[in-house]
Residue frames relative to the residue before (quaternion, step in Angstrom):
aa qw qx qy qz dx dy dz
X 1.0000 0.0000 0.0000 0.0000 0.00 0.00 0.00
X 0.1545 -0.9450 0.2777 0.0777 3.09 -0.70 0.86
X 0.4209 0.6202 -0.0245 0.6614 2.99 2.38 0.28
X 0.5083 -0.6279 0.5495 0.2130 3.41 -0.86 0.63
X 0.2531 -0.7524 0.5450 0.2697 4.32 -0.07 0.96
X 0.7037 -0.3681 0.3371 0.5057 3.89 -1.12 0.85
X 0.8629 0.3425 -0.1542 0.3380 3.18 -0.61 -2.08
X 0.7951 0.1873 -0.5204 0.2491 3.52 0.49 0.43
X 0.4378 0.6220 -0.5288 0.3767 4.00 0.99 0.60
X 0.3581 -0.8043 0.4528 0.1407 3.32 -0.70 1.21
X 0.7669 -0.4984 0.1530 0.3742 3.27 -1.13 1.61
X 0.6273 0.6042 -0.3150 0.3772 3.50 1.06 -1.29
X 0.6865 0.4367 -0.2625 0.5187 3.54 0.78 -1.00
X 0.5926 0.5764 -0.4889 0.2784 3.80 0.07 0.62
X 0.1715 -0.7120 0.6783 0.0602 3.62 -0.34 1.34
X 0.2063 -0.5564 0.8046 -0.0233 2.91 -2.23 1.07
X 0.1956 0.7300 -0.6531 -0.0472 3.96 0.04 0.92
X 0.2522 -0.7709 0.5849 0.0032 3.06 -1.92 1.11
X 0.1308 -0.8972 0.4101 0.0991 3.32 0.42 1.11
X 0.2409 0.8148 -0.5111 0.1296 3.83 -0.25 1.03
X 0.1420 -0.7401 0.6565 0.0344 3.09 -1.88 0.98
X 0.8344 0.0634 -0.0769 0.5421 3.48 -0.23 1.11
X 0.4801 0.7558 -0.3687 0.2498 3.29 1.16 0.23
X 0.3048 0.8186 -0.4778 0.0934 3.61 1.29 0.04
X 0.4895 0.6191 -0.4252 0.4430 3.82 1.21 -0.68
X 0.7815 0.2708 -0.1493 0.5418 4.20 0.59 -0.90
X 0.5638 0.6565 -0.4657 0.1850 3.92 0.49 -1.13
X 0.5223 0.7201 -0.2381 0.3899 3.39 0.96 -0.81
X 0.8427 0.2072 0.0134 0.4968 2.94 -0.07 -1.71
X 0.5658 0.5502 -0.3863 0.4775 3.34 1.38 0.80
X 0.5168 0.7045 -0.1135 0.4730 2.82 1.36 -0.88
X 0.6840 0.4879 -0.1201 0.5288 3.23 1.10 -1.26
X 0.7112 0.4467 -0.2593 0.4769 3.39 0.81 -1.44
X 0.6019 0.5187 -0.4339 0.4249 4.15 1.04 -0.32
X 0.6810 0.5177 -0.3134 0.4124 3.25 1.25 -0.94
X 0.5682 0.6013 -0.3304 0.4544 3.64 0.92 -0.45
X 0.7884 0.3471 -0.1717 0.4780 3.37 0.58 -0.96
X 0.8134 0.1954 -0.1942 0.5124 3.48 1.40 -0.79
X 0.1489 -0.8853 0.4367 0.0582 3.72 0.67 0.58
X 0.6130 0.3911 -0.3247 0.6048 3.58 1.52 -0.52
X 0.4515 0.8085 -0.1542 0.3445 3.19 0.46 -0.23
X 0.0782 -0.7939 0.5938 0.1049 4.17 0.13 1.42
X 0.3107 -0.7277 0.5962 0.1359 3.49 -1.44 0.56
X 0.2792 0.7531 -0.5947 -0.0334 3.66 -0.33 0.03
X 0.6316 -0.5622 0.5328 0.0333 3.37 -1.89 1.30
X 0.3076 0.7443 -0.5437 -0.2362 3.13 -0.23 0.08
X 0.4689 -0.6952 0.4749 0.2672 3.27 -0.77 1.03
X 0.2121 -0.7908 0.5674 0.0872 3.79 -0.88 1.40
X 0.6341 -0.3859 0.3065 0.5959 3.65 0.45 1.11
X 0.0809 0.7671 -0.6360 0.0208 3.75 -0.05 0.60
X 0.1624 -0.7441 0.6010 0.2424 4.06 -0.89 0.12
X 0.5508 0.6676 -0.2477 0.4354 3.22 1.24 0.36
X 0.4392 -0.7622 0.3859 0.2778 3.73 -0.47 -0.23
X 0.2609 0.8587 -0.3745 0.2332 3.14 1.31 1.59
X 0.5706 0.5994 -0.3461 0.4421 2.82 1.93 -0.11
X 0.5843 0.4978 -0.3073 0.5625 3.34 0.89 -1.13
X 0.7348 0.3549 -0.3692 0.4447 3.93 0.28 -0.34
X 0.5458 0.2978 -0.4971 0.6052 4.40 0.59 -0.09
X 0.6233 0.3786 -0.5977 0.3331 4.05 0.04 -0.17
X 0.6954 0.4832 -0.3034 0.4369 3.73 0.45 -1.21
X 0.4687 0.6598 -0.3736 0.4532 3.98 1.19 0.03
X 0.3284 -0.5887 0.5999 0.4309 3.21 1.16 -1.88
X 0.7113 0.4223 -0.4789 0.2939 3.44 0.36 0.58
X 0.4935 -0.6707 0.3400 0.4370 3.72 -0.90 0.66
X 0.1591 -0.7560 0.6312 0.0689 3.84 -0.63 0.30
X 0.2454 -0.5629 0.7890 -0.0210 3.12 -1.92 1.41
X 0.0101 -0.7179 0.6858 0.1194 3.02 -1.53 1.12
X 0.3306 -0.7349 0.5626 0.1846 3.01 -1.61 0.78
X 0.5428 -0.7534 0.3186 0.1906 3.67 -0.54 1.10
X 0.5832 -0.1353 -0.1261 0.7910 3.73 1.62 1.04
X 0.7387 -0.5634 0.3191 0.1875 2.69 -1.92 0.41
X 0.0310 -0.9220 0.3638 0.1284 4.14 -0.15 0.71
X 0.5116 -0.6345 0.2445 0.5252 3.30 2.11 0.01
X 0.8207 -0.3992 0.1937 0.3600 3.15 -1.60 0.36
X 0.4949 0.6178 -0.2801 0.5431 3.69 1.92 -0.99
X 0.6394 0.4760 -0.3755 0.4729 3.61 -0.23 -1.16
X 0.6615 0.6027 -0.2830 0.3452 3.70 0.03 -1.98
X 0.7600 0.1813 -0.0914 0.6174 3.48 0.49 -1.66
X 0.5655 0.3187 -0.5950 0.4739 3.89 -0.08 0.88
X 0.5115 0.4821 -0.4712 0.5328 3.99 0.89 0.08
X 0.7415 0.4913 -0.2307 0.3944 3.40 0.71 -1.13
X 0.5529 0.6375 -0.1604 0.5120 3.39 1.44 -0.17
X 0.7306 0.3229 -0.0825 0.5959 3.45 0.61 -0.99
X 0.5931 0.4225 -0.3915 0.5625 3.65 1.40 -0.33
X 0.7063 0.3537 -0.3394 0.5107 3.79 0.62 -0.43
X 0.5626 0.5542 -0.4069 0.4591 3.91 0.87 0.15
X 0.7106 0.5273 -0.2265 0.4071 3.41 1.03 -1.15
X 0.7054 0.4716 -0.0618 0.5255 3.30 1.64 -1.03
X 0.7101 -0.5066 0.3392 0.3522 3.23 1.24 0.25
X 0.6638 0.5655 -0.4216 0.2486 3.48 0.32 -1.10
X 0.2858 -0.7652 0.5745 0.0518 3.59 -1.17 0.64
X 0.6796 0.1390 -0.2141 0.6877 3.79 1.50 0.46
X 0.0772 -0.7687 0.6230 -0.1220 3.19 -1.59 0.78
X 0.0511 0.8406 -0.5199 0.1433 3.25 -0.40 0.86
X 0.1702 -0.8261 0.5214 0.1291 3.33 0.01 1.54
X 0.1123 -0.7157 0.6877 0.0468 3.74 -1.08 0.68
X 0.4101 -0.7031 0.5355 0.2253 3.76 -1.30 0.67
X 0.5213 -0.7549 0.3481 0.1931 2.91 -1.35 1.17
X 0.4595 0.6505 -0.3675 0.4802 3.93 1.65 0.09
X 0.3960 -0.7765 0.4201 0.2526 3.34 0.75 -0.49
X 0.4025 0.7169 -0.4421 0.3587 2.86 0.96 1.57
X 0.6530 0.3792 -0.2882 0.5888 3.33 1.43 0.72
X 0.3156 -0.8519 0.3732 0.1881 2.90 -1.07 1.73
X 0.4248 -0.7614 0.3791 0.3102 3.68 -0.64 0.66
X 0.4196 0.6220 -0.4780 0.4567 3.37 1.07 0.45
X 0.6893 0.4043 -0.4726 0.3716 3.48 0.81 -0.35
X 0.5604 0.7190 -0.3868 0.1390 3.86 1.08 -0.16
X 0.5019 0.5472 -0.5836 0.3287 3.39 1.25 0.41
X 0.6066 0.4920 -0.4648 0.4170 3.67 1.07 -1.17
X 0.6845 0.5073 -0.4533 0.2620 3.68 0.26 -0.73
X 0.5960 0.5962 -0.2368 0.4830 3.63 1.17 -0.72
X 0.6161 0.5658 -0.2816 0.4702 3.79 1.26 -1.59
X 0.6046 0.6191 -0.3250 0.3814 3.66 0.95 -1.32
X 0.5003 0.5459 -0.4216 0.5234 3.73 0.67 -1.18
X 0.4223 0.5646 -0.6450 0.2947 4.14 -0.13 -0.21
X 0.7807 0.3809 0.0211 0.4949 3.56 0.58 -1.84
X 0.8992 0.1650 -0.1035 0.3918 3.44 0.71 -0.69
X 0.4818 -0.6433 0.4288 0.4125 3.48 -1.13 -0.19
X 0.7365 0.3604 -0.0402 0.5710 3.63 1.18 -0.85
X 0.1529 0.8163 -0.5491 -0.0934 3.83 -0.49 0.33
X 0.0551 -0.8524 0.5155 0.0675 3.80 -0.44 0.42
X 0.5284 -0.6079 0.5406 0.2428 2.93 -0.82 2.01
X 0.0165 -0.4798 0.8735 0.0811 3.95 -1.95 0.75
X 0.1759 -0.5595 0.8089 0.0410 2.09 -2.09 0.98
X 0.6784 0.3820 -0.4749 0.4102 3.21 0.77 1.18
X 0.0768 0.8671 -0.3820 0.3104 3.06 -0.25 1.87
X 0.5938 -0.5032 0.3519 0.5200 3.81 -0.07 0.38
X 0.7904 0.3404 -0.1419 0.4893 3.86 0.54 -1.34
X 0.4542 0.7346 -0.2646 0.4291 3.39 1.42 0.10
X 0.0598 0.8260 -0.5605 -0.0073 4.07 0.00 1.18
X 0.1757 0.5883 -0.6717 0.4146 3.81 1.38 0.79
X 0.0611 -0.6705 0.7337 -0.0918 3.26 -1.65 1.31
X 0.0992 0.7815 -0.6076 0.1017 3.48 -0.74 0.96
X 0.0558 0.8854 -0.4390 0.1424 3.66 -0.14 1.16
X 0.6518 0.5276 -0.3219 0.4397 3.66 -1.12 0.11
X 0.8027 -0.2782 0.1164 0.5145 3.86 -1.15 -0.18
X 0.6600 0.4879 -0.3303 0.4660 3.54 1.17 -1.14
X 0.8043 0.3534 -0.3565 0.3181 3.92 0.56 0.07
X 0.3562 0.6875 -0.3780 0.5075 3.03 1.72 0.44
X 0.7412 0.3244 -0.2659 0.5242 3.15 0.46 -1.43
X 0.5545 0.5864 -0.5011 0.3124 4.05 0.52 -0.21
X 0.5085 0.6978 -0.2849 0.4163 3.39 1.49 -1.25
X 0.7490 0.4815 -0.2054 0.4062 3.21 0.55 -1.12
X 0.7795 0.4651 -0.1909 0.3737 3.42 1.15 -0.59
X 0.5644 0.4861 -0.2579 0.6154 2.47 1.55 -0.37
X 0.3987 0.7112 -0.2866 0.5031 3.47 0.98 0.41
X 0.7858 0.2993 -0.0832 0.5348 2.76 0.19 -2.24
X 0.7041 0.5501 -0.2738 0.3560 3.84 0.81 -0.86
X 0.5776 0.6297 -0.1974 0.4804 3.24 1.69 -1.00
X 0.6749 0.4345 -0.1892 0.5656 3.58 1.51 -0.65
X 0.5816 0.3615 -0.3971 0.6111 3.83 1.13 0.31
X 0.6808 0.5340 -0.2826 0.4142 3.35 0.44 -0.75
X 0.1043 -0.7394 0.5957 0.2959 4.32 1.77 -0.58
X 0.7883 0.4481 -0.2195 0.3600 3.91 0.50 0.79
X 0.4187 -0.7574 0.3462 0.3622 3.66 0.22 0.53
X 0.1257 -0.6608 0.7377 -0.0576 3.45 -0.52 1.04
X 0.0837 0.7370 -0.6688 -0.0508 4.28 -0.05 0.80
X 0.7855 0.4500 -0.2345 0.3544 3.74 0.57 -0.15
X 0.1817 0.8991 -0.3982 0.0020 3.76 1.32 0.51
X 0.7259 0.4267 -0.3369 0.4214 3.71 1.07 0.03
X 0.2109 0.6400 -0.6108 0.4157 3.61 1.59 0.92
X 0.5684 -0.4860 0.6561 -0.1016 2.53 -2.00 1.18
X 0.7144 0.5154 -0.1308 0.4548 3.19 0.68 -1.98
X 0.5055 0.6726 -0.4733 0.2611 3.72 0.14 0.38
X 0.5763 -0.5958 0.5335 0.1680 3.87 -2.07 0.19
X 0.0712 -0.7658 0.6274 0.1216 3.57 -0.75 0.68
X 0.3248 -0.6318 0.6527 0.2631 3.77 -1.02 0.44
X 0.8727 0.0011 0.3309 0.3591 3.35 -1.85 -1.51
X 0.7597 0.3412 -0.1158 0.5413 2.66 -0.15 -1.88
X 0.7808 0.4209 -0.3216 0.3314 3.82 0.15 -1.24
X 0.6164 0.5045 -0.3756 0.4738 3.80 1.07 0.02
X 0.5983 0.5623 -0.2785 0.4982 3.64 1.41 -0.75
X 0.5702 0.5669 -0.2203 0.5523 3.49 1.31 -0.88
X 0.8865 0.1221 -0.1542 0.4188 3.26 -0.28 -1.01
X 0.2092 0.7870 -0.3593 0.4558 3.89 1.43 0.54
X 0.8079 0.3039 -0.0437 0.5029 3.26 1.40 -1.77
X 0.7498 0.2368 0.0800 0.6127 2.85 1.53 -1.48
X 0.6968 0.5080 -0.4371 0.2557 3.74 -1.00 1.32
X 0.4878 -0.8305 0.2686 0.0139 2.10 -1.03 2.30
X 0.5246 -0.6597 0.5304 0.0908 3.82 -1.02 1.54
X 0.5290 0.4934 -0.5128 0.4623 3.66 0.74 0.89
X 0.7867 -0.4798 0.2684 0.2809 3.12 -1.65 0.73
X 0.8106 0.1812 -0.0942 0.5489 3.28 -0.08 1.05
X 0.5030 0.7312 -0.2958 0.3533 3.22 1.66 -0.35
X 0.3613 0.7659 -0.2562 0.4660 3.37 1.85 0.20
X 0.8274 0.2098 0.0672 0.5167 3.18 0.63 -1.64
X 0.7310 0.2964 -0.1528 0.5954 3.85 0.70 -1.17
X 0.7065 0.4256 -0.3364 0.4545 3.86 0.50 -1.17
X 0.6902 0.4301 -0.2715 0.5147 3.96 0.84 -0.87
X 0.6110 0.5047 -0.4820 0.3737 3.89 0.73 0.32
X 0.6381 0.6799 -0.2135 0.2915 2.85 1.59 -1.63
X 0.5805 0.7040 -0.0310 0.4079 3.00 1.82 -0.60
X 0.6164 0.3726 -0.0483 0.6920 3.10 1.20 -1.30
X 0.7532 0.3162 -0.4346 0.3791 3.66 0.80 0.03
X 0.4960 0.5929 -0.3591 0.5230 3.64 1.56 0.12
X 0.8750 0.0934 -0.2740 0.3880 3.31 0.92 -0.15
X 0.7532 -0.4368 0.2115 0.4440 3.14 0.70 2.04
X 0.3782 0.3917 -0.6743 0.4988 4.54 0.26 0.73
X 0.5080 -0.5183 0.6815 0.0946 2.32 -2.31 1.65
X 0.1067 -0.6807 0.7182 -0.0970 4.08 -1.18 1.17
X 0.2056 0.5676 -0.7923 0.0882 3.03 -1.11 1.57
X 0.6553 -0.4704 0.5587 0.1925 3.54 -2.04 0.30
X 0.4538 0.6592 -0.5593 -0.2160 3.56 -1.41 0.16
X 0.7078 -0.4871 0.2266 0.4587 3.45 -0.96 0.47
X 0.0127 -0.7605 0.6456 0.0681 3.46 -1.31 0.88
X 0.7032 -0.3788 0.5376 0.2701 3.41 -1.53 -0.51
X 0.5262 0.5714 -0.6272 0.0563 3.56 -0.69 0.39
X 0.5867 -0.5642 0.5676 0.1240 2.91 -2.26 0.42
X 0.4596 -0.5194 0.5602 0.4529 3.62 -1.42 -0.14
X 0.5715 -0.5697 0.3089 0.5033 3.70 -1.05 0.21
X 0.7470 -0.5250 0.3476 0.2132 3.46 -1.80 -0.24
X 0.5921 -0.0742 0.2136 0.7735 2.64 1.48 -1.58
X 0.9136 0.0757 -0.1973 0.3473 3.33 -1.81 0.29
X 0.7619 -0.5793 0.2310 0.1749 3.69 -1.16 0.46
X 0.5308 -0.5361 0.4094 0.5131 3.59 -0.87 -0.25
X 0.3034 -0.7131 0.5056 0.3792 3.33 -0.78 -0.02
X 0.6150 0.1767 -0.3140 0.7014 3.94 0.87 0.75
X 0.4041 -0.6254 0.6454 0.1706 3.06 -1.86 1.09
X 0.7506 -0.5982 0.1781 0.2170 3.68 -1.22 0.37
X 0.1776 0.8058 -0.3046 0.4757 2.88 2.23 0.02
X 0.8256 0.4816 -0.1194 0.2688 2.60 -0.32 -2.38
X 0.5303 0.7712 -0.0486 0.3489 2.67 1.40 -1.65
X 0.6620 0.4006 -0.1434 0.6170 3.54 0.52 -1.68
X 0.5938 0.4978 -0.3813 0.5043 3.49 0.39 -1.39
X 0.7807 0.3809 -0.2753 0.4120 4.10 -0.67 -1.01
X 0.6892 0.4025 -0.3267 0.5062 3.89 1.09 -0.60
X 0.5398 0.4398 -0.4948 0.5199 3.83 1.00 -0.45
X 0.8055 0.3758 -0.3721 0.2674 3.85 0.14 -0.80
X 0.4035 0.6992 -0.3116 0.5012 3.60 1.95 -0.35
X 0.6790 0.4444 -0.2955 0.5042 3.73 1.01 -1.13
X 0.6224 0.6045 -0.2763 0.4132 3.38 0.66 -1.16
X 0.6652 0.5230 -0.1810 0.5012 3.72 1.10 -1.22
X 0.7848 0.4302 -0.3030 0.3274 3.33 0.86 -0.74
X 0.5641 0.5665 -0.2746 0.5342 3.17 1.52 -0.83
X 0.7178 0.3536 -0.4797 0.3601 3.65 0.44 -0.48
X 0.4523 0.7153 -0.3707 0.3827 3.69 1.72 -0.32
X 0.7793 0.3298 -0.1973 0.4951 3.38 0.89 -1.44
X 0.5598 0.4491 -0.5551 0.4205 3.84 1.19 -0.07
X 0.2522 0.7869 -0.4295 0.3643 3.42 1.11 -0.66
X 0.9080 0.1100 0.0407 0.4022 3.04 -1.02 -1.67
X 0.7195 0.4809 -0.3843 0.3214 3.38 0.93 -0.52
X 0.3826 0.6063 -0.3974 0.5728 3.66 2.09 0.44
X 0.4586 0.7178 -0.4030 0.3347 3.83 0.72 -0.94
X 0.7096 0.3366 -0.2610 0.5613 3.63 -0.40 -1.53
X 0.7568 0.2897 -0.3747 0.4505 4.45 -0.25 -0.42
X 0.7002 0.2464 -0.4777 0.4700 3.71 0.71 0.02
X 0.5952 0.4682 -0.5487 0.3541 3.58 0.48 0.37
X 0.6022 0.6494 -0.2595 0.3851 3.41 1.10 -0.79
X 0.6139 0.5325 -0.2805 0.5107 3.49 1.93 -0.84
């Protein structure tokens, strides 16, 4: 086992990070909806340089909040959120988005999963599952999830969730290491954890379209950054997976 089982990490030591920038229109009523479902359960904001009043709204929720002094993306946020949940002890983590596209009912299964693993990532692609993503950007997901699903000797069909569980090992890990590029959250911070040997399994969650205000990249862009993410990974895992026969030569 490789993972700390639920029932023995005490209530105190559960983190809920919420990375947000400008999110004051949703933070709130997110906020609220973790607390409802998780009541044992610490929350912390981290505030991504917001101009907006998203801090001062997750405090008046009830949740603690870090601000960061400009904006560093979704990476930066949750490596703050990391090293705050290392320093403090915590031994689960379970990052949730701050638009309100993740449902917080799913946060016991995401938390239960850690039994077996070190990493779990909500899919939202799933038989019972009416999240539709289509066109160049779900092509190019296919592939990655592919290309990620084949380092990983397990199926990882969802690699740009957000929605996902850290254990031990993954909070010590990415504390030190994780990488603050676009997407570097979800695809760049697996790639990682699968090079250095964390168990990654999937379960099915819930998500929504956002609430209020926009992506910050359009789907283009999008498709475009996951074809070149897929490409990277595979030359990573032909890479290393050539290593052990030239050392052996």
């Amino acid at each position: 086992m490789n993972a700390l089982p639920l029932g023995t990490v005490p209530a105190q030591k559960f983190l809920i990070a919420i990375p947000a920038w400008n999110e004051a229109g949703s933070i709130a009523s997110v906020v609220a909806s973790v607390q409802e479902h998780r009541p044992d359960a610490d929350i912390l904001v981290v505030n991504d340089g917001s101009t907006d009043s998203t801090a001062q709204e997750a405090l008046k929720a009830g949740a603690r909040v870090v601000s960061l002094p400009f904006n560093v993306g979704v990476g930066g946020a949750m490596r703050t959120a990391f090293l705050y949940a290392q320093r403090e002890g915590y031994q689960a983590l379970v990052q949730v988005d701050a638009d309100g596209q993740h449902d917080p009912a799913d946060l016991d299964r995401l938390f239960e999963g850690l039994a077996d693993s070190d990493i779990v990532v909500g899919t939202r692609f799933h038989p019972e599952s009416m999240y539709f993503v289509g066109g160049p950007r779900r092509w190019a997901m296919v592939l990655l999830s592919k290309a990620l699903s084949w380092m990983n000797k397990g199926t990882i069909s969802d690699p740009t969730s957000g929605f996902r569980s850290a254990g031990p090992k993954a909070i010590e890990l990415f504390a030190i290491e994780y990488p603050a590029d676009y997407l570097g959250d979800t695809v760049g911070s697996l790639s990682i954890a699968i090079r250095q040997g964390l168990v990654i399994h999937e379960a099915p969650v819930t998500m929504y379209f956002r609430q209020v205000g926009r992506p910050s990249k359009n789907a283009l862009w999008s498709a475009l950054y996951l074809g070149r993410a897929t490409l990277a990974i595979l030359a990573t895992g032909l890479k290393a997976s050539r290593t052990p026969r030239e050392d052996a030569s």
